[in-house]
C-alpha positions as protocol buffer text, in pm:
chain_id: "A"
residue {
  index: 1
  type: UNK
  ca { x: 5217 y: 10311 z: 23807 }
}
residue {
  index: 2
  type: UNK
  ca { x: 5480 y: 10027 z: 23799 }
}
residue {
  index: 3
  type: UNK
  ca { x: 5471 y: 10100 z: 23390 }
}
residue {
  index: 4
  type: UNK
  ca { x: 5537 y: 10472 z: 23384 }
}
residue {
  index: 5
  type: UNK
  ca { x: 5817 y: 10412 z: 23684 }
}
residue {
  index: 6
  type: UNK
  ca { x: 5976 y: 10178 z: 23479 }
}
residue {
  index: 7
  type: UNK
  ca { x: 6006 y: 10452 z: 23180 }
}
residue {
  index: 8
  type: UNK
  ca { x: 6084 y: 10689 z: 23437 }
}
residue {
  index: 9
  type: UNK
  ca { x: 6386 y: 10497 z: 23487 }
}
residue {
  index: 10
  type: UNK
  ca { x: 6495 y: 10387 z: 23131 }
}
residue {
  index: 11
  type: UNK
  ca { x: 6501 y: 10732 z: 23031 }
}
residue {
  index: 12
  type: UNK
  ca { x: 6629 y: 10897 z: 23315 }
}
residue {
  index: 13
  type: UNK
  ca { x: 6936 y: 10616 z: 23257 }
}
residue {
  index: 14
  type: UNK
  ca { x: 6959 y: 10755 z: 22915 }
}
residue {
  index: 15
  type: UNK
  ca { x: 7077 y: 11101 z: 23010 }
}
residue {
  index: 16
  type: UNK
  ca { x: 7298 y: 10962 z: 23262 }
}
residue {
  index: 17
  type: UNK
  ca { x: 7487 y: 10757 z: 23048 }
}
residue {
  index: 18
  type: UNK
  ca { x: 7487 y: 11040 z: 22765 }
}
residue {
  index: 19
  type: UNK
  ca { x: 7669 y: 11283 z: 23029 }
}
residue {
  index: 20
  type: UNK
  ca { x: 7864 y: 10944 z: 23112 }
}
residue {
  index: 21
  type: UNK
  ca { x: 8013 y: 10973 z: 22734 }
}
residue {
  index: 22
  type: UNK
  ca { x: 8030 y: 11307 z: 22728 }
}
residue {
  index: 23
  type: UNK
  ca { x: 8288 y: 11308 z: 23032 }
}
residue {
  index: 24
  type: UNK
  ca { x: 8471 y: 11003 z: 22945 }
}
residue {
  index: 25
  type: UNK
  ca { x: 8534 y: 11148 z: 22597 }
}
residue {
  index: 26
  type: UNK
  ca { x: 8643 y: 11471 z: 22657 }
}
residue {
  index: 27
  type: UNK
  ca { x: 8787 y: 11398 z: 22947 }
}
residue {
  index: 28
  type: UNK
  ca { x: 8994 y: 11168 z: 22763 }
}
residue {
  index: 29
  type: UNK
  ca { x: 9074 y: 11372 z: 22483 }
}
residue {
  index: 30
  type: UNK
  ca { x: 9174 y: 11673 z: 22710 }
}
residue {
  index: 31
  type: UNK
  ca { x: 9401 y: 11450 z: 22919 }
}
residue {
  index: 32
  type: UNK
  ca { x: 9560 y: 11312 z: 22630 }
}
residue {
  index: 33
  type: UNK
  ca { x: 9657 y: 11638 z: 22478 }
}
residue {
  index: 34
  type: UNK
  ca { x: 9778 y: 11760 z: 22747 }
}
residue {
  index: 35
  type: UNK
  ca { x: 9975 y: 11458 z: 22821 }
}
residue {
  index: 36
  type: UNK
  ca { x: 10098 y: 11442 z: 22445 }
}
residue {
  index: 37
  type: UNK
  ca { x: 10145 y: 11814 z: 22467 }
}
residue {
  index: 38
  type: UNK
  ca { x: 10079 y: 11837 z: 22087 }
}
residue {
  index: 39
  type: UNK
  ca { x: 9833 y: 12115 z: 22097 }
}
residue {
  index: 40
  type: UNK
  ca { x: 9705 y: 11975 z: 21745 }
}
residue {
  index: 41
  type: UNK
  ca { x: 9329 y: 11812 z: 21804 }
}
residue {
  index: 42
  type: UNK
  ca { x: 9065 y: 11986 z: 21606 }
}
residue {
  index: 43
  type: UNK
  ca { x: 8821 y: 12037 z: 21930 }
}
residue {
  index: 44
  type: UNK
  ca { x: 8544 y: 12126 z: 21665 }
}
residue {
  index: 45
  type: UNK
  ca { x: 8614 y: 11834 z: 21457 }
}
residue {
  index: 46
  type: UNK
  ca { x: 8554 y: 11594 z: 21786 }
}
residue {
  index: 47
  type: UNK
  ca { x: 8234 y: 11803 z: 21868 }
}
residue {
  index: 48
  type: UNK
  ca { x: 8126 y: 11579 z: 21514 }
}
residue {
  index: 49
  type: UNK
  ca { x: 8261 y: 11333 z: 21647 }
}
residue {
  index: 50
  type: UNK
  ca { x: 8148 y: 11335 z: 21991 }
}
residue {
  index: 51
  type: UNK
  ca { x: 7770 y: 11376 z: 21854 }
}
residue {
  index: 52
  type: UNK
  ca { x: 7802 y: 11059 z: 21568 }
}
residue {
  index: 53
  type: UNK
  ca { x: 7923 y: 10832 z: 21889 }
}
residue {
  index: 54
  type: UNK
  ca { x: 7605 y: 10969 z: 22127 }
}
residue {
  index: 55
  type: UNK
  ca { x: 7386 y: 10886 z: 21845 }
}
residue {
  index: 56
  type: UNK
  ca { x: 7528 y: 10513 z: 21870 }
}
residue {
  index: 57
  type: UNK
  ca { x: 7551 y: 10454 z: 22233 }
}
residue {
  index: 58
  type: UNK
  ca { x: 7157 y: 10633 z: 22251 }
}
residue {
  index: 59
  type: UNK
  ca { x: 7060 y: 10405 z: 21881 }
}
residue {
  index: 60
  type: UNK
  ca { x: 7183 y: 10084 z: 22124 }
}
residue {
  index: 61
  type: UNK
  ca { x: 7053 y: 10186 z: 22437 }
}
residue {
  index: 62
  type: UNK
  ca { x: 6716 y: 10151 z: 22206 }
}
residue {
  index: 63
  type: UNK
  ca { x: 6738 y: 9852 z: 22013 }
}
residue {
  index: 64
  type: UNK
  ca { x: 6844 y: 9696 z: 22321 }
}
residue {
  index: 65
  type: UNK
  ca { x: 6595 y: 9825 z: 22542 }
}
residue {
  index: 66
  type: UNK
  ca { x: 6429 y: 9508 z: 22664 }
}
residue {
  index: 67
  type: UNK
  ca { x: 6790 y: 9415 z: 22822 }
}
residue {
  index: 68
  type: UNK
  ca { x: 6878 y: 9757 z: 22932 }
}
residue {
  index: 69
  type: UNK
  ca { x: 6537 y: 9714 z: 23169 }
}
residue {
  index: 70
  type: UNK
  ca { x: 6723 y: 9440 z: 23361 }
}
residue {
  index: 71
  type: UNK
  ca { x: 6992 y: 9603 z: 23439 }
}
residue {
  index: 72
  type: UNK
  ca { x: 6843 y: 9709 z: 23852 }
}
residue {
  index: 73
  type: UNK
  ca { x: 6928 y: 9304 z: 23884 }
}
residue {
  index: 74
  type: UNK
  ca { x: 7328 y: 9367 z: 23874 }
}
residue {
  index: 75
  type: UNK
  ca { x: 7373 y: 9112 z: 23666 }
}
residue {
  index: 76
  type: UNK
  ca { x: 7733 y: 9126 z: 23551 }
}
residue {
  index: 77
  type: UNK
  ca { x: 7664 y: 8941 z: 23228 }
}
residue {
  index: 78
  type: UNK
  ca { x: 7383 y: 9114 z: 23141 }
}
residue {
  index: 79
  type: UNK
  ca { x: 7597 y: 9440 z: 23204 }
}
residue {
  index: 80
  type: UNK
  ca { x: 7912 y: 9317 z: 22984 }
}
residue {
  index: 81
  type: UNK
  ca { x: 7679 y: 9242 z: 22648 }
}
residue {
  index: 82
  type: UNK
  ca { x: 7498 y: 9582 z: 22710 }
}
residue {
  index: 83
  type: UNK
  ca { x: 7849 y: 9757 z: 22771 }
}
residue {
  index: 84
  type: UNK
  ca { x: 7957 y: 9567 z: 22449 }
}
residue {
  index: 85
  type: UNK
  ca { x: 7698 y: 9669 z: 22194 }
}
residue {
  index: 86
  type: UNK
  ca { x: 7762 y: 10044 z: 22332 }
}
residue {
  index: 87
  type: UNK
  ca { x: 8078 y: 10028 z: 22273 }
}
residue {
  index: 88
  type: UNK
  ca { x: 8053 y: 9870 z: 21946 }
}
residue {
  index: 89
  type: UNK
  ca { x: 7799 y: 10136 z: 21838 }
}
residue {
  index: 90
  type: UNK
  ca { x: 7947 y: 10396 z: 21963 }
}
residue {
  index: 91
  type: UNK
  ca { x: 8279 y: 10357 z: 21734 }
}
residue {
  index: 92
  type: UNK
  ca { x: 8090 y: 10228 z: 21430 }
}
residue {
  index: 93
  type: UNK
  ca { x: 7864 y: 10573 z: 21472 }
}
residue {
  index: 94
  type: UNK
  ca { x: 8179 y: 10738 z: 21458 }
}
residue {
  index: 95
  type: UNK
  ca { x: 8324 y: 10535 z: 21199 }
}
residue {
  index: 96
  type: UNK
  ca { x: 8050 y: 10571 z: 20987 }
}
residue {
  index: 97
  type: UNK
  ca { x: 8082 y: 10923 z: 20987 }
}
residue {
  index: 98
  type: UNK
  ca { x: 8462 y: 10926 z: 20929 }
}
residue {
  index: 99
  type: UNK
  ca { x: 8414 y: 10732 z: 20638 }
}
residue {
  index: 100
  type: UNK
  ca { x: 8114 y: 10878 z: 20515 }
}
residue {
  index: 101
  type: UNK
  ca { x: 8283 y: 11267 z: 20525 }
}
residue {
  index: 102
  type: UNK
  ca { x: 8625 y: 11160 z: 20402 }
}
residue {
  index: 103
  type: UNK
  ca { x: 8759 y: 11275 z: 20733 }
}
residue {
  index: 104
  type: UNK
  ca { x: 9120 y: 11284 z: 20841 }
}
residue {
  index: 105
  type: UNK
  ca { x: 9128 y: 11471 z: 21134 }
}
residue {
  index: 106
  type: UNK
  ca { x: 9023 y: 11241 z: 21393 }
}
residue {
  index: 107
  type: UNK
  ca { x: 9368 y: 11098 z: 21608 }
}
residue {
  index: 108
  type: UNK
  ca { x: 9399 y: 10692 z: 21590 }
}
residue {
  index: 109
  type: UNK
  ca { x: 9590 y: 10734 z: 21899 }
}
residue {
  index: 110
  type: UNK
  ca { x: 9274 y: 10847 z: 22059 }
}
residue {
  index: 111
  type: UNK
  ca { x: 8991 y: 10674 z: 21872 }
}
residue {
  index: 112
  type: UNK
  ca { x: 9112 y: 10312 z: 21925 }
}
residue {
  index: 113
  type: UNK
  ca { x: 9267 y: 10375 z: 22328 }
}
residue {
  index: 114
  type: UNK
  ca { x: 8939 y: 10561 z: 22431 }
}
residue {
  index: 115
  type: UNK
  ca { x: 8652 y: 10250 z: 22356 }
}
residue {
  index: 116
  type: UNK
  ca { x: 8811 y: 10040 z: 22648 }
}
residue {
  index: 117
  type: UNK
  ca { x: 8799 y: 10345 z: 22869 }
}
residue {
  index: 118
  type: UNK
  ca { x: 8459 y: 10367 z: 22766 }
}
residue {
  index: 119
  type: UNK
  ca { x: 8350 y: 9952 z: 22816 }
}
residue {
  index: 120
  type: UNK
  ca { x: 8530 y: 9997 z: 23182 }
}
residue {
  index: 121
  type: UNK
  ca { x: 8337 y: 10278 z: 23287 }
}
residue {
  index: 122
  type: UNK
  ca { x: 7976 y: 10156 z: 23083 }
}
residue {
  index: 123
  type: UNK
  ca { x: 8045 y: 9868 z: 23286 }
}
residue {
  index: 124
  type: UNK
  ca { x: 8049 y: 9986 z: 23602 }
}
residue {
  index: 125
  type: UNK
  ca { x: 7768 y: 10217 z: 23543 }
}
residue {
  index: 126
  type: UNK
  ca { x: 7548 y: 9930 z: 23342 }
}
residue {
  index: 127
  type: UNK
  ca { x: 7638 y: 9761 z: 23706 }
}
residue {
  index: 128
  type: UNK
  ca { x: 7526 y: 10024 z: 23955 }
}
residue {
  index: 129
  type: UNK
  ca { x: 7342 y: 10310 z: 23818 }
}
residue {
  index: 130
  type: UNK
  ca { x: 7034 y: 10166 z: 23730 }
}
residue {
  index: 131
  type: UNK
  ca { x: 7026 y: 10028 z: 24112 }
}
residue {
  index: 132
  type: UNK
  ca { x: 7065 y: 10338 z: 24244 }
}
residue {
  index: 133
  type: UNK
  ca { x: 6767 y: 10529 z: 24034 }
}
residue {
  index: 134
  type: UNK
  ca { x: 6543 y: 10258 z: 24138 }
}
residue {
  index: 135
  type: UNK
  ca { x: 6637 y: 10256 z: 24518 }
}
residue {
  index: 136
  type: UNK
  ca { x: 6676 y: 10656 z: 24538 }
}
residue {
  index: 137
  type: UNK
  ca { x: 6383 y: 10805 z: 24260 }
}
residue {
  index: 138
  type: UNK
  ca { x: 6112 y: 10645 z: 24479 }
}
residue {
  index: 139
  type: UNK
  ca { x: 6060 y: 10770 z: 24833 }
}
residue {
  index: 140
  type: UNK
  ca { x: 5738 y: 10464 z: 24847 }
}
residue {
  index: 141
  type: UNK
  ca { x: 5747 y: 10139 z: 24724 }
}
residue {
  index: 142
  type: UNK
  ca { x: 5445 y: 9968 z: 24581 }
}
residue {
  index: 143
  type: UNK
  ca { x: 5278 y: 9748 z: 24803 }
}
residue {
  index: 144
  type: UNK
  ca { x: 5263 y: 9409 z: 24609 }
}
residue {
  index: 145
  type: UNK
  ca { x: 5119 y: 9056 z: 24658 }
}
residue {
  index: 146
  type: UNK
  ca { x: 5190 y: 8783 z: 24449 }
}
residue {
  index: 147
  type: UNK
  ca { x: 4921 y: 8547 z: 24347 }
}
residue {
  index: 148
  type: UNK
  ca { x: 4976 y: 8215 z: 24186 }
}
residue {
  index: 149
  type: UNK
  ca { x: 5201 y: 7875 z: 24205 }
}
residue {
  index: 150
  type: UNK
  ca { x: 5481 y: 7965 z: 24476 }
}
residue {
  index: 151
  type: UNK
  ca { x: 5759 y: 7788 z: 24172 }
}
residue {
  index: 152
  type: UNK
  ca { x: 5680 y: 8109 z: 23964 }
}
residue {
  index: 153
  type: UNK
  ca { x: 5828 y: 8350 z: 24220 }
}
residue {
  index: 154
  type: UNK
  ca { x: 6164 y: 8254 z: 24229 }
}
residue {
  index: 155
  type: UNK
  ca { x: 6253 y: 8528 z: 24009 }
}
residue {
  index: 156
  type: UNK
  ca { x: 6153 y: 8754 z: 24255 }
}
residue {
  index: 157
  type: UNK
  ca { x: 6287 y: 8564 z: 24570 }
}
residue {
  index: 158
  type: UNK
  ca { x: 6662 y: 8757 z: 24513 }
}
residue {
  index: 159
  type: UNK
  ca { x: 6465 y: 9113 z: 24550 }
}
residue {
  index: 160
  type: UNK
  ca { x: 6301 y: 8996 z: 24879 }
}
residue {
  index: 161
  type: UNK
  ca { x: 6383 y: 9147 z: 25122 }
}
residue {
  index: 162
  type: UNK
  ca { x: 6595 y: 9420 z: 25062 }
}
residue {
  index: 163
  type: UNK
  ca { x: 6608 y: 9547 z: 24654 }
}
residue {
  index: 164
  type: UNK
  ca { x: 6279 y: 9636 z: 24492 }
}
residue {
  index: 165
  type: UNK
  ca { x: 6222 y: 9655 z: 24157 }
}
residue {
  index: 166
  type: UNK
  ca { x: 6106 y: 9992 z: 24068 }
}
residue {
  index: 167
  type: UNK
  ca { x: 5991 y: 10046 z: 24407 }
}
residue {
  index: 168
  type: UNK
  ca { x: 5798 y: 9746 z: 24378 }
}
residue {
  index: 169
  type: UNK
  ca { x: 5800 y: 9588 z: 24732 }
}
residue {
  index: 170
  type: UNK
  ca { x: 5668 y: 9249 z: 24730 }
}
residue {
  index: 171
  type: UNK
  ca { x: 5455 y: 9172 z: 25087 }
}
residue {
  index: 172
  type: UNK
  ca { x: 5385 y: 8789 z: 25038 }
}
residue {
  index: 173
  type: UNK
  ca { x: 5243 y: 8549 z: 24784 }
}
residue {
  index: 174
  type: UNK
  ca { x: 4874 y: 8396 z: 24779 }
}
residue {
  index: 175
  type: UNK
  ca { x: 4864 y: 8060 z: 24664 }
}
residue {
  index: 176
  type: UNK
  ca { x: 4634 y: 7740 z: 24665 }
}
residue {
  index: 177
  type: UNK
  ca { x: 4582 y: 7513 z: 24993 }
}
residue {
  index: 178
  type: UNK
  ca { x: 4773 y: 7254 z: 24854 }
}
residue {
  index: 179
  type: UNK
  ca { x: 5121 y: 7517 z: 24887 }
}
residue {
  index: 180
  type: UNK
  ca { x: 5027 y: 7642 z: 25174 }
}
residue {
  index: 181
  type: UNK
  ca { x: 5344 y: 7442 z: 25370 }
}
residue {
  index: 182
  type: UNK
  ca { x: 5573 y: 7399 z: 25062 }
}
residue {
  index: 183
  type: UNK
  ca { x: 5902 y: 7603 z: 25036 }
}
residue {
  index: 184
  type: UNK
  ca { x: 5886 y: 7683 z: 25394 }
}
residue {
  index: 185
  type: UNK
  ca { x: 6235 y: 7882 z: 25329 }
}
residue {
  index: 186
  type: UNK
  ca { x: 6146 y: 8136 z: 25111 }
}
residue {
  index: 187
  type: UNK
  ca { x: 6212 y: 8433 z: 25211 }
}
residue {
  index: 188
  type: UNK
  ca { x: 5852 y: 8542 z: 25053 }
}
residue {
  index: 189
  type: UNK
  ca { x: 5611 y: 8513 z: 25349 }
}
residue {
  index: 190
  type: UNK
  ca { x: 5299 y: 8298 z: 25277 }
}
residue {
  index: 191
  type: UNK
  ca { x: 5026 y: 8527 z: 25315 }
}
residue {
  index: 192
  type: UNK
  ca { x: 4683 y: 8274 z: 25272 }
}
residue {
  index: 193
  type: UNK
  ca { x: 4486 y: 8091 z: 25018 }
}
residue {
  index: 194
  type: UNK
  ca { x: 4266 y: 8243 z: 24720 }
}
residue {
  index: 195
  type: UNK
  ca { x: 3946 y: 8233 z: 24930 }
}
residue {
  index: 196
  type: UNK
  ca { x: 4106 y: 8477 z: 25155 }
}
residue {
  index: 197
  type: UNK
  ca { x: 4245 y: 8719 z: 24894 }
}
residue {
  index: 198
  type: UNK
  ca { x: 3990 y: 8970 z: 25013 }
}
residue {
  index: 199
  type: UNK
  ca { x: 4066 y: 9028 z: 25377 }
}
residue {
  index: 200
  type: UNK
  ca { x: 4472 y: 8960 z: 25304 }
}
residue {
  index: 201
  type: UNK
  ca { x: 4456 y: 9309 z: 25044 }
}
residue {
  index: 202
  type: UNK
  ca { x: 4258 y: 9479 z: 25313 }
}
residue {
  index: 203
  type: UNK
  ca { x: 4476 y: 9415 z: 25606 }
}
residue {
  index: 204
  type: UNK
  ca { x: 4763 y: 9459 z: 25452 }
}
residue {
  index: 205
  type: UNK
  ca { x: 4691 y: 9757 z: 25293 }
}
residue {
  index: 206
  type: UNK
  ca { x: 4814 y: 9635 z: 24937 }
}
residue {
  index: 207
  type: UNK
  ca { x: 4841 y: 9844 z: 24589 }
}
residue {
  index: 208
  type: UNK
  ca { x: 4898 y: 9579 z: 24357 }
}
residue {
  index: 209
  type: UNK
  ca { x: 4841 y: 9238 z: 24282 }
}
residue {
  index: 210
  type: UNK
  ca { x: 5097 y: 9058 z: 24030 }
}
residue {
  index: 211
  type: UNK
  ca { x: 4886 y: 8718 z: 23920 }
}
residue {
  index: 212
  type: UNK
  ca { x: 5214 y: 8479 z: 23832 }
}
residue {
  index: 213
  type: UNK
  ca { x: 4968 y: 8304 z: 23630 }
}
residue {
  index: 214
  type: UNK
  ca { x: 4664 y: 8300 z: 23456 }
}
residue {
  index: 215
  type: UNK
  ca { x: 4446 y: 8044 z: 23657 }
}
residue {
  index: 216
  type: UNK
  ca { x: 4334 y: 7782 z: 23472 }
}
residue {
  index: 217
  type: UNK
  ca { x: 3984 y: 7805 z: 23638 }
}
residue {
  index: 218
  type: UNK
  ca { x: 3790 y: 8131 z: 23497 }
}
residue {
  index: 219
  type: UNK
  ca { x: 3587 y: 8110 z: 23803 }
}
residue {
  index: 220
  type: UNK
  ca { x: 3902 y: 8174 z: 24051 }
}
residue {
  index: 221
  type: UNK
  ca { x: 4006 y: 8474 z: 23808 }
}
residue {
  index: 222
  type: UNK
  ca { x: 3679 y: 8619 z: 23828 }
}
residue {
  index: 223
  type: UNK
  ca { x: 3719 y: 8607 z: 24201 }
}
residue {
  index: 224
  type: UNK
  ca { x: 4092 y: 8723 z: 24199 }
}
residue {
  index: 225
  type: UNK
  ca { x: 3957 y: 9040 z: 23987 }
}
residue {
  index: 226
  type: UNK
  ca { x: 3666 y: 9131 z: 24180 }
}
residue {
  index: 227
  type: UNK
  ca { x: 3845 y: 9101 z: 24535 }
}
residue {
  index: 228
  type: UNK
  ca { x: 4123 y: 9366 z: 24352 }
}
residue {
  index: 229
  type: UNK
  ca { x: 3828 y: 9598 z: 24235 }
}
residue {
  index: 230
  type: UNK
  ca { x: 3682 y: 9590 z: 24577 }
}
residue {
  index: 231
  type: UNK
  ca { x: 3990 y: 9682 z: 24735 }
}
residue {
  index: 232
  type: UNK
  ca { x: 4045 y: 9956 z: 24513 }
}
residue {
  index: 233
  type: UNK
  ca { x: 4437 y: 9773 z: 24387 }
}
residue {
  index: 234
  type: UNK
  ca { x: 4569 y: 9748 z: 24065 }
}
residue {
  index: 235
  type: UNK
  ca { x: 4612 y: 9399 z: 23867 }
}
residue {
  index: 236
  type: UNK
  ca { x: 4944 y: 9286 z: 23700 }
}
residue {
  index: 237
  type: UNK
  ca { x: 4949 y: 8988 z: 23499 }
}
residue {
  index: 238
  type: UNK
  ca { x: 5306 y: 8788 z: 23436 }
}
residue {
  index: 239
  type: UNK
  ca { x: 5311 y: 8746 z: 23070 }
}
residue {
  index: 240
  type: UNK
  ca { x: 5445 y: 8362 z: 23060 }
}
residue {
  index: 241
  type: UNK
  ca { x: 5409 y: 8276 z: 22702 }
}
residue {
  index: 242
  type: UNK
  ca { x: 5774 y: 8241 z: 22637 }
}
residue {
  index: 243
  type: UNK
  ca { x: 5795 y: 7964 z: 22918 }
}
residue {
  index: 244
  type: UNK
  ca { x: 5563 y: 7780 z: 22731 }
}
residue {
  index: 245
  type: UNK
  ca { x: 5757 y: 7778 z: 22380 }
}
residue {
  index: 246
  type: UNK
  ca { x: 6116 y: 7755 z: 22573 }
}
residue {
  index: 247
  type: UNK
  ca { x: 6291 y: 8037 z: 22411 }
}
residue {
  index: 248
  type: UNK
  ca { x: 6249 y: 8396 z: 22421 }
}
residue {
  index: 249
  type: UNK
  ca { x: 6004 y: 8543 z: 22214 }
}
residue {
  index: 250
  type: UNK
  ca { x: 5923 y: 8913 z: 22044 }
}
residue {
  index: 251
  type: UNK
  ca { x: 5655 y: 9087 z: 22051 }
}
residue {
  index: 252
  type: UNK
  ca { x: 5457 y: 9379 z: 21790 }
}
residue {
  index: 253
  type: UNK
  ca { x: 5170 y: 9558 z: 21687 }
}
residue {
  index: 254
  type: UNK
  ca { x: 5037 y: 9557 z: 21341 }
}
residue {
  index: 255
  type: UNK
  ca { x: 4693 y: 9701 z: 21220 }
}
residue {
  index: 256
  type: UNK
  ca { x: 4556 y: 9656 z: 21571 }
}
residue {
  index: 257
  type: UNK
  ca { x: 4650 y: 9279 z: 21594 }
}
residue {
  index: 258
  type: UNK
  ca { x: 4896 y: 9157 z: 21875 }
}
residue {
  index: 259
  type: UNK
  ca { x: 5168 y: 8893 z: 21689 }
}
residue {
  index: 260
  type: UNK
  ca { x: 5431 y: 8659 z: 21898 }
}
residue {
  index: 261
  type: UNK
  ca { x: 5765 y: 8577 z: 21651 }
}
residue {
  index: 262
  type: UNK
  ca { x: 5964 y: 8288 z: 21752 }
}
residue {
  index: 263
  type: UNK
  ca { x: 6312 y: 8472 z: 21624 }
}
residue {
  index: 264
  type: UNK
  ca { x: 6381 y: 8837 z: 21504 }
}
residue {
  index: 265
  type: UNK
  ca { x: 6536 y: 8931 z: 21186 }
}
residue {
  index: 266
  type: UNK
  ca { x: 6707 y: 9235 z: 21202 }
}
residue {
  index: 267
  type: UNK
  ca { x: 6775 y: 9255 z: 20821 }
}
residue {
  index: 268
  type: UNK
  ca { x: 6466 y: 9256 z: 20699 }
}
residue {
  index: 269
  type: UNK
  ca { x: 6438 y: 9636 z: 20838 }
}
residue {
  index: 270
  type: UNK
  ca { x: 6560 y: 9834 z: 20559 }
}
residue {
  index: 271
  type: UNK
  ca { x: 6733 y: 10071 z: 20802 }
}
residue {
  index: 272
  type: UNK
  ca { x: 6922 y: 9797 z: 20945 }
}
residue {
  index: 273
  type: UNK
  ca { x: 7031 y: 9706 z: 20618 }
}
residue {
  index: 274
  type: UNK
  ca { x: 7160 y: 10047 z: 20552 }
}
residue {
  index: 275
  type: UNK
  ca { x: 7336 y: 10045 z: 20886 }
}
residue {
  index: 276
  type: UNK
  ca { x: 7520 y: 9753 z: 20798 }
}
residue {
  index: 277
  type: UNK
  ca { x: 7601 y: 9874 z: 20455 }
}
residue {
  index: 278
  type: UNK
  ca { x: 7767 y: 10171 z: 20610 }
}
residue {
  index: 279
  type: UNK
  ca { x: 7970 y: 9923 z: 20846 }
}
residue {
  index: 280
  type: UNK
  ca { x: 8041 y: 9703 z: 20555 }
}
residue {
  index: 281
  type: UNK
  ca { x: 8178 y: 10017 z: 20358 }
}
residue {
  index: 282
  type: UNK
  ca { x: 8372 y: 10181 z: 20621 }
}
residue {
  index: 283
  type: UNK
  ca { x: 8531 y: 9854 z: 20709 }
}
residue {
  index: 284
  type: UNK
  ca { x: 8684 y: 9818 z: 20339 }
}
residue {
  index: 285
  type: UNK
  ca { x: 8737 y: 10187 z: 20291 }
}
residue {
  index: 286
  type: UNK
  ca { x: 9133 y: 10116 z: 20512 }
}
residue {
  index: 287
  type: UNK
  ca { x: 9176 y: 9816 z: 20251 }
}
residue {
  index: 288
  type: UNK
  ca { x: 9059 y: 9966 z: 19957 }
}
């Protein structure tokens, strides 16, 4: 469930920030001619135009999707480098294909005043949109437990109570005896111990159960697995990996085997390659 919500609200941000562009750019443009009073923009030129920037904003909103999914947190930095590569792509689309059809239509005037319009308001959507799918799209919220060392929740601490994650509204945490008193000010209520996982899903009527960790024990995961099936919740795992190297790690699929890189390398993807060929060129074309 909390997988296909999560898509759910990815996409559903993609068409909102495609109508986004679509207003801010020919909102723009229409202003500024009438402002200008010049009469003289090619409105089916910028229809190009308009559809070699959507591509870029969309071909960023992609490659950056793992950042894009944090974006219900509000965090302003997180929103400036996302509004950033938008931006950025969203010019070099259009760049590209100003460069690569000889064009000499499209206004300077225009094309160079209308990105900062367009960081300001991707800013201020990156900012609150994304908040606002996940607390209006979902009339429930998932009833969660954590289970695991109470020093792994923090993350989750600013989202309790009050904002959910994709309607993902944590209850408590289960942890070992030895935690039971420690961080008495959390604001995520301590529920019990592992032995009495069992009776803690069934009276509190829970959906979900997000293990923070994978317990060193395999006899405790057994027992954290079959007091989920028994209650009829589902089982989320915290992938932790990239706490254990120290740096963020990426992730892909190749002939049915699972790899972890420690850094990507965006140029070794022959489209990427292309892409920055095209920037290279268009860049020179002014000097040439």
């Amino acid at each position: 469930m909390l997988l296909q919500r999560v898509t759910g609200i990815y996409n559903t941000y993609l068409i909102v920030v495609s109508g986004i562009f679509a207003v801010v750019f020919w909102g723009y443009l229409i202003s500024l001619d009438l402002l200008l009073g010049q009469g003289g923009y090619h409105y089916d030129r910028y229809t190009l135009y308009y559809t070699a920037g959507t591509m870029g904003l969309l071909w960023s909103l992609i490659r950056m999707r793992e950042l894009a999914s944090r974006l219900p947190t509000r965090d302003w930095n997180i929103c400036h480098h996302l509004a950033v590569s938008q931006c950025l792509n969203c010019g070099l689309g259009i760049l590209v294909f100003v460069a690569a059809s000889k064009d000499t239509f499209i206004s300077r005037i225009y094309l160079f005043s209308v990105i900062p319009i367009l960081y300001i308001v991707l800013l201020l959507s990156n900012r609150f949109v994304p908040a606002w799918l996940v607390a209006h799209l979902f009339e429930d919220d998932i009833r969660t437990i954590l289970v695991g060392p109470r020093g792994k929740a923090k993350i989750f601490e600013e989202t309790t109570p009050g904002v959910s994650r994709a309607g993902m509204g944590i209850r408590g945490i289960v942890c070992s005896g030895e935690e039971a008193d420690s961080s008495p000010s959390s604001p995520i209520p301590f529920l019990g111990t592992l032995p009495s996982l069992e009776s803690i899903l069934r009276n509190q009527k829970v959906r979900q159960v997000l293990l923070l960790e994978i317990p060193a024990n395999s006899l405790h995961l057994e027992e954290i697995i079959h007091a989920v099936n028994k209650a009829g919740a589902r089982l989320l795992m915290v992938n932790s990996i990239d706490h254990v190297f120290g740096r963020p790690l990426s992730y892909f699929c190749h002939q049915g085997l699972q790899y972890v890189s420690l850094r990507e390398e965006p140029l070794e993807d022959p489209l990427h390659q292309a892409y920055k060929r095209a920037f290279d060129i268009a860049i020179s074309l002014p000097i040439v």
